[in-house]
C-alpha positions as CSV (number, residue, x, y, z in Angstrom):
1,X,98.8,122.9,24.8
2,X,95.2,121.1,25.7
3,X,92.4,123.2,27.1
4,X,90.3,121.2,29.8
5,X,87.6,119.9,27.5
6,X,90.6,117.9,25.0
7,X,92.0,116.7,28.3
8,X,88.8,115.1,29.5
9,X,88.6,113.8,25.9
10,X,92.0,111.9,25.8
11,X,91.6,110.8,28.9
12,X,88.5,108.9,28.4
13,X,90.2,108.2,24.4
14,X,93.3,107.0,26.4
15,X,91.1,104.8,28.9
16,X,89.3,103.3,25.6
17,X,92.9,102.4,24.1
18,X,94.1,100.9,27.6
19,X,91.3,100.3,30.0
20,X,93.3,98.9,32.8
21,X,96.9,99.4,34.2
22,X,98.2,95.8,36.8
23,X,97.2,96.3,39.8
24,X,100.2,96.6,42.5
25,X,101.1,94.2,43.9
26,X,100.2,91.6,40.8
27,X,103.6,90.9,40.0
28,X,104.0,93.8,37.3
29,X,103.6,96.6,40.0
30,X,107.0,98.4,37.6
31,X,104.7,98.3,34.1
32,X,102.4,100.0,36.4
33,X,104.0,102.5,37.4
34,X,106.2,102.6,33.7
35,X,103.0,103.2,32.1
36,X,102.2,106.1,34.6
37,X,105.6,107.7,33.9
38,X,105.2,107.9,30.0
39,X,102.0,109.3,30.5
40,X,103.2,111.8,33.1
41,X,106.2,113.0,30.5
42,X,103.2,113.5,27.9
43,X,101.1,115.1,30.0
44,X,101.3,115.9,33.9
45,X,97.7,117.1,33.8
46,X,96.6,113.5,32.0
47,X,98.8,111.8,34.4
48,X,96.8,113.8,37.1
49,X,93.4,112.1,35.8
50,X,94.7,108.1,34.8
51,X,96.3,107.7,37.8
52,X,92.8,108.4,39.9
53,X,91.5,106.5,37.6
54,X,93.6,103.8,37.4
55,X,94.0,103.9,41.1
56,X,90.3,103.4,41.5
57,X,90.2,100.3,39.8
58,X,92.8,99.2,42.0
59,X,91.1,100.0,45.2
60,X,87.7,98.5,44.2
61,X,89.4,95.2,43.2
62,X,91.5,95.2,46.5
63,X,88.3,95.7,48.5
64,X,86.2,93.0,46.4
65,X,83.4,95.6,45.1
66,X,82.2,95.7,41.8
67,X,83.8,97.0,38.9
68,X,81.9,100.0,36.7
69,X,82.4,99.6,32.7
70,X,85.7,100.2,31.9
71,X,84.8,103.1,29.4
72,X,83.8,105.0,32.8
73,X,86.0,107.7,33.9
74,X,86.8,107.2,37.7
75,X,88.2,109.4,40.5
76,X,89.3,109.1,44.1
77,X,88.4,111.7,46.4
78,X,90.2,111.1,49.7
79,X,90.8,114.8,51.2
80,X,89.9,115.5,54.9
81,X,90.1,118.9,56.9
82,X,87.7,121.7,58.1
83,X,86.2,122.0,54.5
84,X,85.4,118.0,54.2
85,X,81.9,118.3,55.4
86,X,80.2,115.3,53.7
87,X,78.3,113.3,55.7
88,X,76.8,109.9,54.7
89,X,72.9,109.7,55.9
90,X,71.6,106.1,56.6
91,X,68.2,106.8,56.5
92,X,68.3,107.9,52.8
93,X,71.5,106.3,51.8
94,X,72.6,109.5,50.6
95,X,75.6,111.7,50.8
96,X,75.3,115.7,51.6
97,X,77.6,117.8,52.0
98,X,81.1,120.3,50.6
99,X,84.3,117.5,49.2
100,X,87.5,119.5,48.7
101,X,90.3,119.1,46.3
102,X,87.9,117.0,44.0
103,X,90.2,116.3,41.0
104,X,88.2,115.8,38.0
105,X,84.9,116.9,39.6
106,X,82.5,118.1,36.7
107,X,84.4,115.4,34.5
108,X,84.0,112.4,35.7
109,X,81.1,109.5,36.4
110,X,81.8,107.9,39.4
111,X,84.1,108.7,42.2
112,X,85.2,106.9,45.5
113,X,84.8,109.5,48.5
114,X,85.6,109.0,51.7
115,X,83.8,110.1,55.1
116,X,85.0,110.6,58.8
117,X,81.7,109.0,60.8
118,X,82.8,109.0,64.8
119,X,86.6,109.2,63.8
120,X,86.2,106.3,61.0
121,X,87.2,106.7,57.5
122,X,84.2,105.2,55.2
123,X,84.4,105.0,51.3
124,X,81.6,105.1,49.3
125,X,81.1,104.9,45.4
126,X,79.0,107.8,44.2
127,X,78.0,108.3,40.4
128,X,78.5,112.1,40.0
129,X,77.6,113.0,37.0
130,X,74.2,114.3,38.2
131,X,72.7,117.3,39.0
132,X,72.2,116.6,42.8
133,X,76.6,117.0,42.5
134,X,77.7,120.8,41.9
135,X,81.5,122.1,41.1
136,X,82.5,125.3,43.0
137,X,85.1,126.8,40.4
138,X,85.6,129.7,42.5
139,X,87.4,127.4,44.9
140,X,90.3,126.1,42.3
141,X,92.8,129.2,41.1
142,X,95.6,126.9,40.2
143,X,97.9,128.0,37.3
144,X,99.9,124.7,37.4
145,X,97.3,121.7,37.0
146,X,94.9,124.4,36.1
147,X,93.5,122.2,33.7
148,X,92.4,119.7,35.4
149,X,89.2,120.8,37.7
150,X,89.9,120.2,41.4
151,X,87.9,122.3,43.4
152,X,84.9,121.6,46.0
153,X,82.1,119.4,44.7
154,X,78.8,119.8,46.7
155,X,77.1,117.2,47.3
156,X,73.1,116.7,47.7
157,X,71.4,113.9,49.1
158,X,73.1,111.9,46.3
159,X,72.8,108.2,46.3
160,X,75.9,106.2,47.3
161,X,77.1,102.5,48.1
162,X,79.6,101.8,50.6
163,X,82.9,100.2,49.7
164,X,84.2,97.4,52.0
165,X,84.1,98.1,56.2
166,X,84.7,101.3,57.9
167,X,88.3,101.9,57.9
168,X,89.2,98.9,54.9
169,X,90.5,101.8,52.5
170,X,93.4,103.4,54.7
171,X,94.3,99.9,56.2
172,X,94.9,98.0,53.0
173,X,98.5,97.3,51.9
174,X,97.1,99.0,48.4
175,X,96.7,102.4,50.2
176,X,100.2,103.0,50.4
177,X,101.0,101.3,47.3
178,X,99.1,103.5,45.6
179,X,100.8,106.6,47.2
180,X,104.1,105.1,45.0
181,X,102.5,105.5,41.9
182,X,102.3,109.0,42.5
183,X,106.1,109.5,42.5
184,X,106.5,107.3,39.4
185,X,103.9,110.4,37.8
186,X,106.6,113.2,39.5
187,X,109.3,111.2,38.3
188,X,108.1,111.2,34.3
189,X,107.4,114.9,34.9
190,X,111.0,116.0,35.6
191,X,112.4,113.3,33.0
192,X,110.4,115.3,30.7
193,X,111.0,118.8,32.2
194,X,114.9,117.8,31.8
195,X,115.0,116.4,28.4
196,X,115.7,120.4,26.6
197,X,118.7,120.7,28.5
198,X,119.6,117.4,27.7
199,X,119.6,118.1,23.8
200,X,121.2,121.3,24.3
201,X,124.8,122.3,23.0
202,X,125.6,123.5,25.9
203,X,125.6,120.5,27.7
204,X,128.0,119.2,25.2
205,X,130.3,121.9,26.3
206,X,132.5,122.3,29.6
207,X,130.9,124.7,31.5
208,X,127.7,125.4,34.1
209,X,125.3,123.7,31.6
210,X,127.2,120.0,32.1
211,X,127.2,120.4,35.7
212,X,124.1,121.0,35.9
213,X,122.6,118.0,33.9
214,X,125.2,115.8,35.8
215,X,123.6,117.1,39.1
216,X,120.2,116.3,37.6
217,X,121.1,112.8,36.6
218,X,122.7,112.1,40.2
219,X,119.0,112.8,41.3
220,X,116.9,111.2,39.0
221,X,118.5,108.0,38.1
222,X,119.0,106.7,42.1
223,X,115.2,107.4,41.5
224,X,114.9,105.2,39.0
225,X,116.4,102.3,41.2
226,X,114.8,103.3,44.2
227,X,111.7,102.7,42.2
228,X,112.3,99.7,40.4
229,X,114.0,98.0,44.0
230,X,109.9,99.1,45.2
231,X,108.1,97.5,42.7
232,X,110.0,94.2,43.0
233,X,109.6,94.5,46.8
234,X,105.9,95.1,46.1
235,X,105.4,92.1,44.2
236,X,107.0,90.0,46.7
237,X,105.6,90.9,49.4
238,X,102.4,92.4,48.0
239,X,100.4,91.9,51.9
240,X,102.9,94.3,53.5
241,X,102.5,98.2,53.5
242,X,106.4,98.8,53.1
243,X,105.4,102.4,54.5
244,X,108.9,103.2,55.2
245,X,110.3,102.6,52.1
246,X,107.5,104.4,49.9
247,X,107.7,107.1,52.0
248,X,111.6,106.9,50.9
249,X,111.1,106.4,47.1
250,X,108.0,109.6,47.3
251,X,110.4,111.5,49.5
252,X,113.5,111.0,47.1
253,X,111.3,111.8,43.8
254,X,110.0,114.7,44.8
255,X,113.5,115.9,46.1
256,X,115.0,115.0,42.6
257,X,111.9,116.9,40.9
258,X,112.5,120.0,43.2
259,X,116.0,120.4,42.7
260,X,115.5,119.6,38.3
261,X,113.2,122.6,38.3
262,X,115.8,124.9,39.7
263,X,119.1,123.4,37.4
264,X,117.7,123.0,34.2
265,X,116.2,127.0,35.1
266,X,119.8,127.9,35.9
267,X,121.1,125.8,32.7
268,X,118.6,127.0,30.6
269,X,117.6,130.6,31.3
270,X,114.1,131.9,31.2
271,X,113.9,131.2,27.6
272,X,112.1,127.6,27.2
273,X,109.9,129.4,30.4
274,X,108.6,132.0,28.2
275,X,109.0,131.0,24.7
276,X,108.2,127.1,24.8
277,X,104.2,127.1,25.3
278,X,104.8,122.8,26.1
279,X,107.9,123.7,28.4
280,X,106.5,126.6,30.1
281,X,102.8,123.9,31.0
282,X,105.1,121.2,31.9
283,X,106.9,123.6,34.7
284,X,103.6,124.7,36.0
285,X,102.1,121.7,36.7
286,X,105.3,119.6,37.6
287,X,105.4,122.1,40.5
288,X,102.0,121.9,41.5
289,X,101.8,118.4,41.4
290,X,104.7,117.4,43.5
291,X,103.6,119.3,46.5
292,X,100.8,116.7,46.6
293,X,103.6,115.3,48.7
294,X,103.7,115.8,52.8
295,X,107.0,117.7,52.2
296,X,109.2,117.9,55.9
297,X,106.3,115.8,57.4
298,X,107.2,113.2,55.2
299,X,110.9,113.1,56.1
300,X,109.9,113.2,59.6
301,X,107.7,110.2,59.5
302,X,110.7,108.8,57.5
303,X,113.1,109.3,60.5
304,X,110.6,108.2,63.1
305,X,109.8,104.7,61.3
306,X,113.8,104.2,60.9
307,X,114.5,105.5,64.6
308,X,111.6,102.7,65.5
309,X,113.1,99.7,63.4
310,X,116.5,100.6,64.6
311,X,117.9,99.4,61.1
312,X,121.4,100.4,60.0
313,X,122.0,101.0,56.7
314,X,124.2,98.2,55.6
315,X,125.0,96.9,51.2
């Protein structure tokens, strides 16, 4: 188990070792997301931080800005609501104002936020490792993906260059490609989460314990395909948003995820809960993370984009 300060560290040692991921959409959108997965069954926490990263590389590239070094430890910071008030001032060319749900604020050196201006999503690329940026930490309780710092950052008058044209980030094919590479993190996370009951005895046995791990495999390995049909899509088609079927593939993974928390609980007992310190961490987080998902609004926007298309399901 990694306190916050050694998971900053092997993030930027892990960034060192493999400073970029391909990009989606490149023709090895699968390695991608692969690589995402095996770091995901490490680590959900790490998995949390390289895929910001990694997905900030991708966005600048997409949007034709320049790159920082690659030893620099990137972030996205995307979330809008009530608390986002961050406004960009032109005058200055400054940023001021509160960012929620800043993952990796305090750790970081540069970060792409965005800003609503007159109902217009802007991105800019801020260096935040200054003191004009501040962490609230009494804003982020989490126990799952507590180690990862992803609270409101405060922003004051803090220099910034925009990224591409006002609404460029949420419009590009990329954005929702992106959104995909999140599931392949959720799926790594319950591969891992699922692996002690797979060892176990008692799977070896008939009984409640073989049921179970045959329901988890009916979940995870249409996954799997769903996925890896995605990434070819992707690849082919790599100007196309393909909303409907990420929001499928995200939808179906974070179904699978849900449902491997509760059988390999049932399987298993509280046991590997309480005794295993990596278990117990990798539970936590897995069920934080995947309710980075829209949950029923997702299937919803599901049923509406197939009720639009009028498709059929047909082999």
């Amino acid at each position: 188990m990694t306190n916050g300060d050694d998971l900053q560290a092997q993030a930027r040692a892990w960034i060192e070792h493999q400073p970029s991921l391909p990009r989606p959409g490149s023709g090895d959108t699968l390695l991608r997301w692969q690589a995402l997965a095996h770091i995901a069954a490490r680590d959900l926490c790490l998995a949390k931080v390289l895929e910001a990263h990694y997905d900030a590389q991708a966005i600048l590239e997409e949007l034709g800005a320049a790159m920082p070094d690659s030893d620099r430890l990137g972030a996205v910071w995307a979330a809008e609501g009530p608390a986002a008030t961050l406004r960009f001032d032109r005058a200055s060319g400054t940023l001021s104002g509160d960012k929620p749900w800043c993952s990796g604020a305090g750790w970081v050196d540069h970060a792409l936020v965005t800003v609503r201006d007159d109902d217009r999503s802007r991105l800019f690329l801020v260096p935040v490792r200054r003191a004009s940026v501040s962490f609230l930490p009494q804003t982020w309780q989490a126990t799952g993906m507590g180690r990862v710092p992803s609270g409101t950052a405060r922003f004051d008058q803090v220099p910034a260059v925009e990224v591409g044209a006002a609404d460029a980030y949420l419009q590009r094919p990329g954005f929702w490609h992106g959104g995909a590479g999140i599931a392949a993190c959720w799926f790594g996370g319950a591969s891992a989460l699922a692996e002690p009951l797979l060892r176990s005895a008692r799977a070896d046995e008939p009984g409640t314990a073989s049921g179970l791990l045959g329901e988890i495999d009916l979940a995870l390995s249409p996954c799997a395909s769903l996925l890896r049909e995605l990434a070819a899509l992707i690849d082919a088609q790599p100007d196309q948003p393909h909303q409907r079927e990420i929001v499928r593939a995200r939808s179906a993974v974070e179904r699978a995820a849900t449902l491997t928390l509760d059988r390999v609980g049932r399987a298993l007992g509280p046991g590997p809960m309480c005794m295993d310190p990596a278990h117990a961490l990798r539970w936590a987080d897995l069920t934080v993370f995947i309710r980075q998902s829209h949950a029923d609004r997702d299937w919803q926007h599901l049923g509406n984009l197939m009720h639009r298309e009028g498709r059929t399901w047909t082999l």
